[in-house]
C-alpha positions in Angstrom: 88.6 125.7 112.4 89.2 129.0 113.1 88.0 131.7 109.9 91.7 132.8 109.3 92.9 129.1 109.4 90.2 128.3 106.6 91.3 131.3 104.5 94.8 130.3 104.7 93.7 126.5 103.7 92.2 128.1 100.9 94.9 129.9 99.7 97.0 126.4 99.8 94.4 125.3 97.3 92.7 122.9 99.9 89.3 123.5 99.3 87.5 126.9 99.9 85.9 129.4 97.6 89.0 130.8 96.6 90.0 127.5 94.8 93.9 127.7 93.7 94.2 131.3 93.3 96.9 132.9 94.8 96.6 136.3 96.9 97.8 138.3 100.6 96.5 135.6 102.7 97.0 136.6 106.4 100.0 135.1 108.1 100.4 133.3 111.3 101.6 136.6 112.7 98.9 138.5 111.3 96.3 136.4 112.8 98.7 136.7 116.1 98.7 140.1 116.4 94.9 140.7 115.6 93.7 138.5 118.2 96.0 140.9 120.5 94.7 144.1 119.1 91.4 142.7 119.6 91.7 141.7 122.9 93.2 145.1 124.1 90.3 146.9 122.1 87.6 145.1 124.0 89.6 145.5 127.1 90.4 141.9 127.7 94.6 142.2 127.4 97.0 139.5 128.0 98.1 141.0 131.0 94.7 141.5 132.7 94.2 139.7 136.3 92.7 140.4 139.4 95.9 142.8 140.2 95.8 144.4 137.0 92.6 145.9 135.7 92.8 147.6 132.0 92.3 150.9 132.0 90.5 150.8 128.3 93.3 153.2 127.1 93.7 151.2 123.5 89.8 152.1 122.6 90.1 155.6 123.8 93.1 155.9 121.3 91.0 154.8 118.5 87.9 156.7 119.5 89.8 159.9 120.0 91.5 159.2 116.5 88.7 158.7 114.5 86.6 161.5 116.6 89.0 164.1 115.4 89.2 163.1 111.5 85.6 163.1 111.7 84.9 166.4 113.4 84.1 168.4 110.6 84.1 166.1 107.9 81.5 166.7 104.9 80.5 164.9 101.7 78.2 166.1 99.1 77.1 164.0 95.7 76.2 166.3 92.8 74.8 165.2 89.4 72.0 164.0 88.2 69.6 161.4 89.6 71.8 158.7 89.7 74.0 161.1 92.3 71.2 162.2 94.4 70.4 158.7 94.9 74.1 157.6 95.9 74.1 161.1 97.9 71.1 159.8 100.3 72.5 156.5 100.7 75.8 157.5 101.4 74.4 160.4 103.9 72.4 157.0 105.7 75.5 155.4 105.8 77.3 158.3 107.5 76.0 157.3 110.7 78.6 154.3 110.8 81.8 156.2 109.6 82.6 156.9 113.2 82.9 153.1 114.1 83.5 152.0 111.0 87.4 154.4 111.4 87.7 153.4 115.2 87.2 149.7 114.2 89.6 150.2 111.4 92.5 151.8 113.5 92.5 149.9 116.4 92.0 146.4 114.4 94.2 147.2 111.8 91.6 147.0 108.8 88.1 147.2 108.3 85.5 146.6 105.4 82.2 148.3 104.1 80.3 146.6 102.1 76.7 147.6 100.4 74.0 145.2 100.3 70.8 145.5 98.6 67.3 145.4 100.8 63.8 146.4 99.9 65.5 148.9 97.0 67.9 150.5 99.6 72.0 150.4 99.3 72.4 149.6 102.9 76.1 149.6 104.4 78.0 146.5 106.3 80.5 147.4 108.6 82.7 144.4 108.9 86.1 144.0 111.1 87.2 140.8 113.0 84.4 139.5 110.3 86.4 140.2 107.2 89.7 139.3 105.6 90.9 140.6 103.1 92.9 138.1 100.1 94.3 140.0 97.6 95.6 143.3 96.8 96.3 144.9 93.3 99.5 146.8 92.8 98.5 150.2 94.1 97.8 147.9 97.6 93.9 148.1 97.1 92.2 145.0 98.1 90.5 143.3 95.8 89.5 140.3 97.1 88.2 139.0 100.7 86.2 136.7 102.5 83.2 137.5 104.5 81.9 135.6 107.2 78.4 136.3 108.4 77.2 136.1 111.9 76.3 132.4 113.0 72.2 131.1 112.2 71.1 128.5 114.5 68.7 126.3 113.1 67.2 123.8 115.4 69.9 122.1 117.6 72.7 123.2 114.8 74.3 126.4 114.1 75.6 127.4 110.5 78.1 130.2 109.5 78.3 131.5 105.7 81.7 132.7 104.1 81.4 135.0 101.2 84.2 134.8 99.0 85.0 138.3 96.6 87.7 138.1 93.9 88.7 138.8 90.3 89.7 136.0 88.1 90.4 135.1 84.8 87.4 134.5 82.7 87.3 132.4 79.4 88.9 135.2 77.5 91.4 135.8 79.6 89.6 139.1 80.6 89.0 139.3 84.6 85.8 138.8 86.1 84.4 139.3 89.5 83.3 136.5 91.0 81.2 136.0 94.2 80.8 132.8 95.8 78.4 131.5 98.9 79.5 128.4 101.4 77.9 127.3 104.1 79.7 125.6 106.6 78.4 123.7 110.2 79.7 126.0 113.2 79.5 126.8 116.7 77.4 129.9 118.4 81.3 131.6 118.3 81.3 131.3 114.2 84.4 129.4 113.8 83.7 127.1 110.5 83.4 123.4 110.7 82.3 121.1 108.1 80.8 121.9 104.7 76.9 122.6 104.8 74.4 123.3 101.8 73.4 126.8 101.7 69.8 126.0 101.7 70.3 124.3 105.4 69.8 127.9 106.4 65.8 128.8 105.1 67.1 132.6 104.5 70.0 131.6 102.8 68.5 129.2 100.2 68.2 131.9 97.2 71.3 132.5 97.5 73.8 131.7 94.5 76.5 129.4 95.0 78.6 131.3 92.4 78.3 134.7 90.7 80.3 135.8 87.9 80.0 140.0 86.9 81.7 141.2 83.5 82.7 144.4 83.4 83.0 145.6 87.1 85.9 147.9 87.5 86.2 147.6 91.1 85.5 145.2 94.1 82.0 145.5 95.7 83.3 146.5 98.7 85.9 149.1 99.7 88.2 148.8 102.6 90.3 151.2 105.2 93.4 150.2 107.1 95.8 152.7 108.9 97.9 154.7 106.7 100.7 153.7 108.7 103.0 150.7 108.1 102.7 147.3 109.5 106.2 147.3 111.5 105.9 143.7 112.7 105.9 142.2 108.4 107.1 145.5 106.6 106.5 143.8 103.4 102.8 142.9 104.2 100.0 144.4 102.8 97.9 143.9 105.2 97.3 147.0 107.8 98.1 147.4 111.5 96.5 148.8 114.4 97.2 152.3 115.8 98.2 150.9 118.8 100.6 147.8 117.2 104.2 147.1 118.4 105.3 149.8 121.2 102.3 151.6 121.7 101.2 148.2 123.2 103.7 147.8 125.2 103.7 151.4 126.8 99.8 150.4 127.3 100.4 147.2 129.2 103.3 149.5 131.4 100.4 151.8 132.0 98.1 149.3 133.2 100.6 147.9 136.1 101.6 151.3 136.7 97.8 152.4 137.4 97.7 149.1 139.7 100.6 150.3 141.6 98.9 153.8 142.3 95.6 152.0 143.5 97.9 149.4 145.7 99.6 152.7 147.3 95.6 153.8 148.5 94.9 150.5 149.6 97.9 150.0 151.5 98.1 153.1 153.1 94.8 153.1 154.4 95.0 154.6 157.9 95.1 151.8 160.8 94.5 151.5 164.5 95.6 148.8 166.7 94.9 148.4 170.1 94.5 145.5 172.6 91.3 144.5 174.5 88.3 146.2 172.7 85.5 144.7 171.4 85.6 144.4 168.3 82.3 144.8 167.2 82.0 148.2 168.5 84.6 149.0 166.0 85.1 149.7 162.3 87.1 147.0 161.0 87.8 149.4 158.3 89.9 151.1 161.0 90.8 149.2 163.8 92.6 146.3 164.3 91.9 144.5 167.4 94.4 141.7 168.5 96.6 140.8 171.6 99.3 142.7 171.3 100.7 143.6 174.1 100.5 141.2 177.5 98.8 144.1 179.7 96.5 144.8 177.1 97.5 148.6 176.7 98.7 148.3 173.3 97.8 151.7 171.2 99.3 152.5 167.9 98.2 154.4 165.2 99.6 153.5 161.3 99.2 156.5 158.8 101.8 156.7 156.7 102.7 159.1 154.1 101.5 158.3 150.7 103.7 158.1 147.8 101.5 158.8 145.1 103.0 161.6 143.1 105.8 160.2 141.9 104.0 157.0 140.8 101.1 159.3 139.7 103.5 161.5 137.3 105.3 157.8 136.0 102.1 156.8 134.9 101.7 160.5 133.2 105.3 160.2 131.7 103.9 157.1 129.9 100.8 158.2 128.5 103.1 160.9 127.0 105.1 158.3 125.1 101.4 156.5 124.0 100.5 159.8 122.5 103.5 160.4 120.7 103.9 156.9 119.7 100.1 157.0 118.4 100.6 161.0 117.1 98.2 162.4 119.7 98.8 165.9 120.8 100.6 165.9 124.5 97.4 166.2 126.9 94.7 164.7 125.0 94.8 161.2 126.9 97.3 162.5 129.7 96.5 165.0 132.3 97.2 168.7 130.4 98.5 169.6 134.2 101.5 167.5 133.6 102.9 169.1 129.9 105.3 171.1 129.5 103.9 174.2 128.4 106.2 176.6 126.5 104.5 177.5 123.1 107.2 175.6 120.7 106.4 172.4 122.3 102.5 172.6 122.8 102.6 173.6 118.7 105.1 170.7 118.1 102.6 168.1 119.9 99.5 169.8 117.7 101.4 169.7 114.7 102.1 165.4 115.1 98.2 165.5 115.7 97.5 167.2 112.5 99.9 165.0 111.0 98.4 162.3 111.6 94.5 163.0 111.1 95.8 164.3 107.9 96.9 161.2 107.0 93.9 158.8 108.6 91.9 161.5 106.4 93.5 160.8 102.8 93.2 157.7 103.6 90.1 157.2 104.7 88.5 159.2 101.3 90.2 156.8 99.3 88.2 154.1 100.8 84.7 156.4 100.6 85.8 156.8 97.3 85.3 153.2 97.0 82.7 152.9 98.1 80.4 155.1 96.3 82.4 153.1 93.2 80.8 149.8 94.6 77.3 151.7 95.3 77.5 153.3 91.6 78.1 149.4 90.5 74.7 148.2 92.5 72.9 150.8 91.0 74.0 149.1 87.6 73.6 145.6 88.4 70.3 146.2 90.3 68.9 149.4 88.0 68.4 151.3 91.2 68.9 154.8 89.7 68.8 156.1 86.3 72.5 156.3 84.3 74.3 158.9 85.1 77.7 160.4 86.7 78.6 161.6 90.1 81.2 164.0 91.3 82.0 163.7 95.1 83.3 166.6 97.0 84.8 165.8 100.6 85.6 168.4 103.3 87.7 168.0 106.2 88.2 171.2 107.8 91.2 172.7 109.2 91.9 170.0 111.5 93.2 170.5 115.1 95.5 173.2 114.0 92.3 175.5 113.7 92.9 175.8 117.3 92.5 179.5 119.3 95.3 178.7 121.2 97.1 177.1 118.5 96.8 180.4 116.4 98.1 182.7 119.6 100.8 180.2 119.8 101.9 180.4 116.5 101.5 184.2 116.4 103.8 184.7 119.4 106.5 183.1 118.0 106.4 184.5 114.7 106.2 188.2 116.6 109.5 186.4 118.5 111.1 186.0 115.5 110.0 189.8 114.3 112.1 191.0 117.5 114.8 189.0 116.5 115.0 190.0 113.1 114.5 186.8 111.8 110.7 187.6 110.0 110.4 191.2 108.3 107.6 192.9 109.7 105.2 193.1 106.7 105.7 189.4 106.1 103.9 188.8 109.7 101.0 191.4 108.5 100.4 189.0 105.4 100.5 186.3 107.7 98.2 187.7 110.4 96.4 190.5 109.4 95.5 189.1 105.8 96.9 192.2 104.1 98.5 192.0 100.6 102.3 192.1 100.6 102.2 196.2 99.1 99.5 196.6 101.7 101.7 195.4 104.6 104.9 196.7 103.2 103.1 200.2 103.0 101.7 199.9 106.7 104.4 199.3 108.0 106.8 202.1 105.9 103.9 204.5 107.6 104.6 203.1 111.2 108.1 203.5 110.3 108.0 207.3 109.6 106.0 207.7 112.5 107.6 206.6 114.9 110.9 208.4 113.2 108.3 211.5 113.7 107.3 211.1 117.6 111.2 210.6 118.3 112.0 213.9 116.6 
């Protein structure tokens, strides 16, 4: 049974850990369309075969995403003790933020999830191993189900689903429950039949059910794209980067770069000629056959190769990838092949800010929860002393803070000074970082000056 099939069963209140609750159980669709991101991520598409080899272009979107959120990005904890200790866990955990986005975008969620070992908050990173079940009004998840990587066990392997949701309680109050089942699998993880949790010697202390009062938030947080999941609008479940067109335009670029390679295979120079041995020959080259019947035959085949045009297709559609993904024109594309006049190139930067901006926000609110669910540990666990934490995050100015961005922008705001669309002391406050009587005086003085020189 495959892991989304189970949740879905236990969302029909067939069994599972979830009893009859109700929740966002994935769709058909859903579980569709991740198996497709997934397979383009790992670079395994539909459309591969031994024509078409995939280029890798959906993981270089997702890398190149998440690389340029990240580039400056900064968190500092301040308190007491209880901060410095979330501060050092959450600076160890830092190291997986990079994958952790890039599995989030291109997969179209992805969940962290402390755990405690030897006294340490430790930090899972879990994808295609995660699903989340519920969300609460403000579309937070707040529930999910876990699976952990298969456990063989003699002949017999054994998968464990973790099961994270708040439910009603005897007073009507929520409470978070957690619950542990083990099930019989195969090496790929895929649950079978029920198992008991102590078939596994590791997972034998384990509780079959957990019940915590008071918890405010799940005990994990999770990140999915800020943009919306075109293919179920009303879902609220997330998408990948690369979901709907951008895939399409992905699989076109694939065939396309097939085409170029078949134009360099097919052109490769050729010589034919009658009555040589052939073995004194590279076959590469020559072609040795009876051709004509005196045996005289002498040809050469070098044609002319047609590879711009196909080469500057394949360009125009890594164009529409990045615009359909909000990449700046040239980051996955060849920069030779934009247009370069300054409105545009500052257009295509501004989409890119755009967007990190908004895989940024969104991606603090999920650190956010997390150092919620780490702050809960150190409760439940006693790990650090009571106390409050204030979390400051940084971002920098994102790929607007760009050299030729700035001269860009400048030019056409002196453009616009010629023009008479932009007073001049409103492009010294701008540029020079003068106060407005500073600039309006400045430029008063210039005025009178040049007033004087023409005199």
């Amino acid at each position: 049974m495959r892991f989304m099939s189970w949740v879905r069963e236990l969302f029909a209140g067939r069994g599972g850990p979830g009893g009859d609750g109700g929740g966002d159980a994935p769709s058909p669709l859903w579980e569709e369309n991740r198996r497709l991101w997934w397979e383009m991520y790992v670079n395994h598409p539909p459309w591969e075969d031994c024509q078409v080899r995939p280029l890798g272009l959906p993981g270089a979107v997702g890398r190149e995403l998440a690389r340029q959120a990240l580039t400056e990005f900064q968190l500092t904890v301040s308190g007491g003790d209880r901060a410095r200790f979330l501060g050092r866990e959450m600076l160890a955990a830092e190291r997986n933020f990079l994958r952790a986005l890039e599995l989030g975008l291109c997969l179209g969620g992805v969940a962290m999830k402390p755990h405690l070992e030897n006294g340490r908050l430790l930090v899972d990173v879990s994808a295609v191993n995660f699903l989340p079940t519920r969300f609460d009004g403000a579309g937070r998840a707040v529930g999910g189900v876990f699976r952990s990587a298969p456990v063989q066990v003699g002949k017999q392997w054994f998968v464990r689903l973790e099961y994270h949701d708040f439910l009603p309680g005897g007073d009507g109050e929520p409470v978070y429950v957690v619950r542990n089942r083990a099930f019989y699998s195969g090496p790929d993880g895929r649950p079978g039949g029920a198992a008991e949790l102590d078939a596994v010697p590791e997972w034998a202390g384990l509780a079959a059910e957990t019940v915590i009062e008071g918890l405010k938030g799940p005990l994990f947080a999770y990140f999915k794209p800020p943009e919306a999941n075109s293919a179920e609008p009303d879902s609220k479940l997330g998408a990948s980067v690369y979901a709907g067109a951008a895939a399409e335009l992905m699989r076109q670029a694939d065939e396309q770069w097939r085409l170029i390679r078949w134009e360099f295979e097919s052109g490769k120079r050729r010589i034919y000629v009658d009555g040589v041995d052939a073995g004194q020959f590279d076959d590469e080259i020559f072609v040795v056959g009876p051709f004509s019947s005196d045996g005289s035959f002498f040809d050469v085949f070098s044609p002319e190769f047609r590879d711009g045009p196909l080469y500057n297709g394949f360009q125009r559609i890594l164009q529409r990838i990045e615009f359909q993904v909000g990449l700046a024109y040239g980051t996955i594309s060849d920069p030779q092949c934009v247009e370069k006049t300054a409105t545009e190139i500052l257009a295509a930067k501004h989409r890119q800010y755009v967007t990190e901006a908004a895989i940024q926000k969104a991606f603090q609110r999920t650190l956010e929860e997390l150092l919620e669910a780490m702050d809960a540990w150190c409760d439940l666990a006693g790990l650090a002393p009571d106390g409050t934490y204030e979390a400051k995050f940084s971002w920098g100015d994102g790929v607007l803070d760009d050299p030729e961005v700035r001269r860009l922008d400048k030019t056409l705001d002196a453009e616009l000074v010629d023009k008479g669309l932009m007073r001049k002391w409103e492009f010294r406050v701008k540029w020079f970082g003068e106060s407005e009587a500073e600039a309006r005086a400045a430029v008063a003085d210039g005025e009178d000056a040049a007033d004087a020189a023409a005199q």
